[in-house]
MARDRENNU-161948 format. One record per residue (C-alpha): residue number from 0; x, y, z. Coordinates in steps of 0.5 Angstrom, whole numbers. Layout:
<fivexs>
@pos = NUM, c1 = X, c2 = Y, c3 = Z
...
</fivexs>
This chain:
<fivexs>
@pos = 0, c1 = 73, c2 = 61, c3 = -137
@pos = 1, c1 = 66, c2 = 61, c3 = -139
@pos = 2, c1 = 62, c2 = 64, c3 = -144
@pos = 3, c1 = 57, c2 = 67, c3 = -139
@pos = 4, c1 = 61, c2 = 67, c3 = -132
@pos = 5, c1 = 58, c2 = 70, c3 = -127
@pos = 6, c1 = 61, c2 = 74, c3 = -120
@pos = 7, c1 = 58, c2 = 72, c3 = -115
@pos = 8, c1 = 59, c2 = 77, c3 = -107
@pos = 9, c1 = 58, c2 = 72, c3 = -102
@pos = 10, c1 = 56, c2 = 76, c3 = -95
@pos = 11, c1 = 59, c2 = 82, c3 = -94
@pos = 12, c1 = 56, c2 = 85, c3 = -89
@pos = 13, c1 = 56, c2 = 89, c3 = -83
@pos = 14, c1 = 56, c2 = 83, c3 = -77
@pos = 15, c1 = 62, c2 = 79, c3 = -80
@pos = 16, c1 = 66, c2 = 85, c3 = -82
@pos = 17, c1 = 71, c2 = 88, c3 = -77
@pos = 18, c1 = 67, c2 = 91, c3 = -71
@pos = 19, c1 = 61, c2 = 87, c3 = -72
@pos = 20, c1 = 58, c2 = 81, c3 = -68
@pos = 21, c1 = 61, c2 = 76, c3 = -72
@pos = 22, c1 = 67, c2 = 80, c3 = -76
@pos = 23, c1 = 72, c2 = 76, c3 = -79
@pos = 24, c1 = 79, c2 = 78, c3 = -79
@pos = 25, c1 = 82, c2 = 83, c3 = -85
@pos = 26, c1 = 74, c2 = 82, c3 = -87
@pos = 27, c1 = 74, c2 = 88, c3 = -90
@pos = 28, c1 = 80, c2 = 89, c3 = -93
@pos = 29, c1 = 77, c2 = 85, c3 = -99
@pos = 30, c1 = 72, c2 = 90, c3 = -102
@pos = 31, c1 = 76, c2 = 95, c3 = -106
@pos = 32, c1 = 78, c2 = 87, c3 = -110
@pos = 33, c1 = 71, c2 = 86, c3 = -110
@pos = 34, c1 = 69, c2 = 92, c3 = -113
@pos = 35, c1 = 74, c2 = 92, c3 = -118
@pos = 36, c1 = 70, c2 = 85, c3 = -120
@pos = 37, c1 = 64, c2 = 87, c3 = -120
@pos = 38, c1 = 64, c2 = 94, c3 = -123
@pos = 39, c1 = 68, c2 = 89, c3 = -129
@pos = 40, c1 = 62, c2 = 84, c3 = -130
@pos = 41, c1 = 58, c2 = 90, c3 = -130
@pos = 42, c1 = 62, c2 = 94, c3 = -135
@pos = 43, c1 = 62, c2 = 87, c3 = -139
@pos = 44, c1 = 54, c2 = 85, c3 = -138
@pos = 45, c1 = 55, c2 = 79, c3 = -134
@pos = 46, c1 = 51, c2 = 78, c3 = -128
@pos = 47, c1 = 53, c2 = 79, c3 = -122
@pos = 48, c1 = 49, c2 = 76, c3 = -115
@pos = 49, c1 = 50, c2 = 78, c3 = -109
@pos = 50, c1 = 48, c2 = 73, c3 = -102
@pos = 51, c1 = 47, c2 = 75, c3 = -95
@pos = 52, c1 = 46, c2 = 71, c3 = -88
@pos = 53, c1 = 38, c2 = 73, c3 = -87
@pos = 54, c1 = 37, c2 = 70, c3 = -80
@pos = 55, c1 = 30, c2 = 71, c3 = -75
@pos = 56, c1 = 32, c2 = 72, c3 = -68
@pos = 57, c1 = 30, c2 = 66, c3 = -66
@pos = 58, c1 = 34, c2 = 60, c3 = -69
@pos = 59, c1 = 38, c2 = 53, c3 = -68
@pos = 60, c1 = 44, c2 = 57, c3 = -71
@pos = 61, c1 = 45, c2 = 61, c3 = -66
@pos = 62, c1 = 49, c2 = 59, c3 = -59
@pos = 63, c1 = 42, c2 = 62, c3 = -55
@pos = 64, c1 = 39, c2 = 56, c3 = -58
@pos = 65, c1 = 44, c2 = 51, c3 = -59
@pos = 66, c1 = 47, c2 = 53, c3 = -65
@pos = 67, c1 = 55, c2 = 55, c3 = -66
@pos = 68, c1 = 56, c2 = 62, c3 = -66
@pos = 69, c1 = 53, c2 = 69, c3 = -62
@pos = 70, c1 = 46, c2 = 73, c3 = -66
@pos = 71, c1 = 49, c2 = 76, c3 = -73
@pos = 72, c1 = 46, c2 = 78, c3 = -79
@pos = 73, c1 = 39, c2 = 78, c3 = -76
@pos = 74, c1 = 34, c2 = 80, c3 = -81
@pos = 75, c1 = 33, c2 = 89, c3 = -82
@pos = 76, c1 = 38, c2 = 89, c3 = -77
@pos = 77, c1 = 45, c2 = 94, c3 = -79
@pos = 78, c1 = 49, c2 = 88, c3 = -78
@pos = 79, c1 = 46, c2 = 84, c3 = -83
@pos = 80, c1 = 46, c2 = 90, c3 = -88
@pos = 81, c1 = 51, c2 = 89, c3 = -93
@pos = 82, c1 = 58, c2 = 94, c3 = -91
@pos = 83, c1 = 57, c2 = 101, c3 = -94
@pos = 84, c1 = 64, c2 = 101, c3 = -97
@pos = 85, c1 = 61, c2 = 95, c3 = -102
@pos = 86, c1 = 58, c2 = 97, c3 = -109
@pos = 87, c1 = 51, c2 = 94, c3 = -110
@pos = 88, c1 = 49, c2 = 96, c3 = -117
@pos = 89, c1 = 42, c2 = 98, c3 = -117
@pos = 90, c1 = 38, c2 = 92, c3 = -120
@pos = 91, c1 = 43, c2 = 87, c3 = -118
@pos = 92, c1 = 40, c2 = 80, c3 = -115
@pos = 93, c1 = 40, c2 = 79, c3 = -108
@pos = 94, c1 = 39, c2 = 73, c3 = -104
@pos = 95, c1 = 37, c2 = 71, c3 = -98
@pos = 96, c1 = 40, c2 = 65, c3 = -93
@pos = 97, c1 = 39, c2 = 63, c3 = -86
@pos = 98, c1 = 33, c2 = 64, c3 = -86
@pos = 99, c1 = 30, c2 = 57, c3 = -84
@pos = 100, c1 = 31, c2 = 56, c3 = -76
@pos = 101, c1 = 31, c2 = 50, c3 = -77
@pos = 102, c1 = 37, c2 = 49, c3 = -81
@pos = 103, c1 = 44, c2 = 52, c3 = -82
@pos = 104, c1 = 45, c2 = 55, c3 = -88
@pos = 105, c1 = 52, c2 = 56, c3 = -90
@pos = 106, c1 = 51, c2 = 56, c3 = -99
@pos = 107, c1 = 48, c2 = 61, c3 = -103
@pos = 108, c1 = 45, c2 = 55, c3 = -106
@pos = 109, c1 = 41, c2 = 55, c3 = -100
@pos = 110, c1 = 38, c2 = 62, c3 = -102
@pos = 111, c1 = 32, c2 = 65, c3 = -105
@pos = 112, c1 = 31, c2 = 72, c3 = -108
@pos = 113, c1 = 26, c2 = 76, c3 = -105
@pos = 114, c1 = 20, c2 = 72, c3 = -111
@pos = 115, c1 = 23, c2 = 65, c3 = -108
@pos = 116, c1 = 27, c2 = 63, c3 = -113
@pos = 117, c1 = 34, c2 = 59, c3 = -112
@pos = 118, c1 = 40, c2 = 59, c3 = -113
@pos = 119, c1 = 40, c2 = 54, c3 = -118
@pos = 120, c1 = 35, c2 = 57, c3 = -121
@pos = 121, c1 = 36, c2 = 64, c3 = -122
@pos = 122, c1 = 44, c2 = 62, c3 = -126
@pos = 123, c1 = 40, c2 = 57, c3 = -130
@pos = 124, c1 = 35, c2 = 62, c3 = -132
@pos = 125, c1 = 41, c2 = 67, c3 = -133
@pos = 126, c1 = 45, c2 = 63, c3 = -138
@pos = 127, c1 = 51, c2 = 62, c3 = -133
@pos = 128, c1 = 57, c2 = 57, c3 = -135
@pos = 129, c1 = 61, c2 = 59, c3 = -130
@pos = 130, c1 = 61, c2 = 61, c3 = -123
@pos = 131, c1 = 66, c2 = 66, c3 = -120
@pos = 132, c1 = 66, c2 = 67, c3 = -113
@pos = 133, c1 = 69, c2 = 72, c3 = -108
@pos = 134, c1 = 67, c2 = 74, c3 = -101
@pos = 135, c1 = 66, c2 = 72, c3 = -93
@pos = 136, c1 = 68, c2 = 67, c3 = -90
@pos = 137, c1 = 73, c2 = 62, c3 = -94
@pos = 138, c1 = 72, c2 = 57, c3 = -89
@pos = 139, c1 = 65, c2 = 57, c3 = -89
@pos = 140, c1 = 59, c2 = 61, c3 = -93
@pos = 141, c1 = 65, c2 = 61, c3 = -99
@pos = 142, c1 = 67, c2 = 54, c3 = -98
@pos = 143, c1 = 61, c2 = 51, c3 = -98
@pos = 144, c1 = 58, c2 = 55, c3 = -105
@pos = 145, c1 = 64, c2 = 53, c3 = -109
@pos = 146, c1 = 63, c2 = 45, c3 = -107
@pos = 147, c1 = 55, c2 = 46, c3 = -108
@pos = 148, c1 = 57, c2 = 49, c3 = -115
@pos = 149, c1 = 62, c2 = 45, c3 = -117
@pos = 150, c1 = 57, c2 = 39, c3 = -114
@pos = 151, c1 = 52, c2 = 40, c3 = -119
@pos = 152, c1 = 58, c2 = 40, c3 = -125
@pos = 153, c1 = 58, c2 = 48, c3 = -125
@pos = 154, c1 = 65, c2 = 50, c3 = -126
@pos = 155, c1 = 67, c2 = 55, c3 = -121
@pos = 156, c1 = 74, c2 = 60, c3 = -120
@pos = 157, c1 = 75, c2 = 63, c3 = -114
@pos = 158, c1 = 78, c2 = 70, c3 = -113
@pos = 159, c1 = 83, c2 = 68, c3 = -108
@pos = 160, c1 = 85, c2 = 75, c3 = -106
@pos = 161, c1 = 78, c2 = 77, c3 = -105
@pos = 162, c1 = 76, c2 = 72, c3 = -99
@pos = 163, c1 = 78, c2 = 72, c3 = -92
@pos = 164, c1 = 76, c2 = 66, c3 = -87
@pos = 165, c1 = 74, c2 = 66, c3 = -80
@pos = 166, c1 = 79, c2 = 60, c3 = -78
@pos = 167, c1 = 77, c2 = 58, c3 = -71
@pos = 168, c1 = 82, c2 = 54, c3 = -71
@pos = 169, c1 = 88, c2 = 57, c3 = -74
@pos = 170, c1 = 89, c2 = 53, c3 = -81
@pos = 171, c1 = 81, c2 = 53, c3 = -83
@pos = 172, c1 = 82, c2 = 58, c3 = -89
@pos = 173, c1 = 88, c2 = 54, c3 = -92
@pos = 174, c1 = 84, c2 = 47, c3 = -91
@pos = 175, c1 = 79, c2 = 49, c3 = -95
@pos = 176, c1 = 82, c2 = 52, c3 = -100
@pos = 177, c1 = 84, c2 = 46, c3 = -101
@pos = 178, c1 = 78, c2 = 42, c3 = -101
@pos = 179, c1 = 76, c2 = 47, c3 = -106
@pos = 180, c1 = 81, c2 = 45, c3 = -110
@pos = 181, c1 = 80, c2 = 38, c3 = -109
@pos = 182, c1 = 73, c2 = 39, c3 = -112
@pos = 183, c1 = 76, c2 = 42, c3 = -118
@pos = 184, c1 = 76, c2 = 50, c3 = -116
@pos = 185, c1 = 80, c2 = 54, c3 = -119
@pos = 186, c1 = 83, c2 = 59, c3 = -116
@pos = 187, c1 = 85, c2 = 67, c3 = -119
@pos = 188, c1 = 88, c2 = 74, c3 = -116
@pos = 189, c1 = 81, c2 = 78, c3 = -118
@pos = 190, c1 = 88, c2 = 83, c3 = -122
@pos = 191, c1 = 88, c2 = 78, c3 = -127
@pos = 192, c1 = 80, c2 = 78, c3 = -129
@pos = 193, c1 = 81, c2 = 82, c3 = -134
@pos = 194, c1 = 85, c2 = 79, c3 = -138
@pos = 195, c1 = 81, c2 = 72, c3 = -137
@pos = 196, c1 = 75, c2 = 75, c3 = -139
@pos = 197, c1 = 78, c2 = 78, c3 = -145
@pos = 198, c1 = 81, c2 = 71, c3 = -147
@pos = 199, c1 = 74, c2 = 68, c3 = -146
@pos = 200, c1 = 71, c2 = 73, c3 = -150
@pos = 201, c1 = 75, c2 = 73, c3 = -156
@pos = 202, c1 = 73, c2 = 69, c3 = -161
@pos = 203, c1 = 77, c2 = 62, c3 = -164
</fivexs>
């Protein structure tokens, strides 16, 4: 692993949780994993990025107005909140996406902190060498963050046991993580993260 990796939660929220207006299946049977990887980085002083669908009511997402999928995650709303059983460290850098109505926005590069700044931007101004991704769902917002990282030469591990996909048609899941690894994403279970860490760290 990387020097400087940074975890990076993917869209744990409440509309696409068990419950909620887009709830993917077992979606919440990921967060325990999560926290564990997250109260790691911390404990480590490594970054951890949290993103979030942040759609306004009306947009081309939607199917009311063309889109693919029913209203989630619209802005100030308790859907779109991130789910309570979630550690979100005080401090930690959110952003935002989806909040185009013009666009379908599934990759965290395509969102902002509340200042404007991508991304890109942000790991880049962080240091991060490597990108480490968890979170919802795996056959979309997952799948298309890791193929824009691994597009801009950024390496990235996926913590396989931490996401789950939405699969409207049974299978979605498992191509994508096969696309992913086409790609040149790696894939780990989040109890081996420790240990890899500890290995990137140690010295030569």
């Amino acid at each position: 692993m990387g020097k400087r990796a940074a975890l990076l939660v993917v869209d744990i929220q409440n509309d696409f949780c068990p419950g909620g207006a887009l709830g993917v299946p077992d979606g919440d049977a990921i967060i325990a994993r999560v926290n564990r990887a997250v109260a790691l980085f911390t404990r480590r002083g490594l970054p951890v990025v949290f993103t979030r669908d942040w759609h306004p009511r009306v947009t081309k997402h939607f199917k009311e107005f063309g889109g693919a999928w029913p209203p989630h995650c619209i802005q100030g709303t308790k859907g779109a909140r991130f789910h309570p059983d979630l550690d979100v460290p005080k401090g930690s850098l959110v952003l935002s996406k989806g909040m185009d109505p013009e666009v379908d926005s599934y990759s965290g590069f395509q969102a902002f902190t509340d200042r404007g700044r991508d991304l890109e931007s942000a790991l880049h101004e962080l240091g991060v060498d490597e990108l480490v991704i968890c979170g919802l769902a795996t056959d979309y917002c997952v799948r298309a963050t890791a193929l824009d990282a691994l597009r801009r030469g950024m390496p990235v591990r996926v913590l396989r046991d931490a996401i789950r996909g939405v699969d409207l048609k049974p299978g979605d899941s498992e191509i994508a993580e096969k696309e992913m690894r086409v790609h040149g994403a790696r894939f780990s279970e989040s109890r081996v993260m420790a240990r890899l860490l500890a290995k990137a760290r140690s010295p030569p």
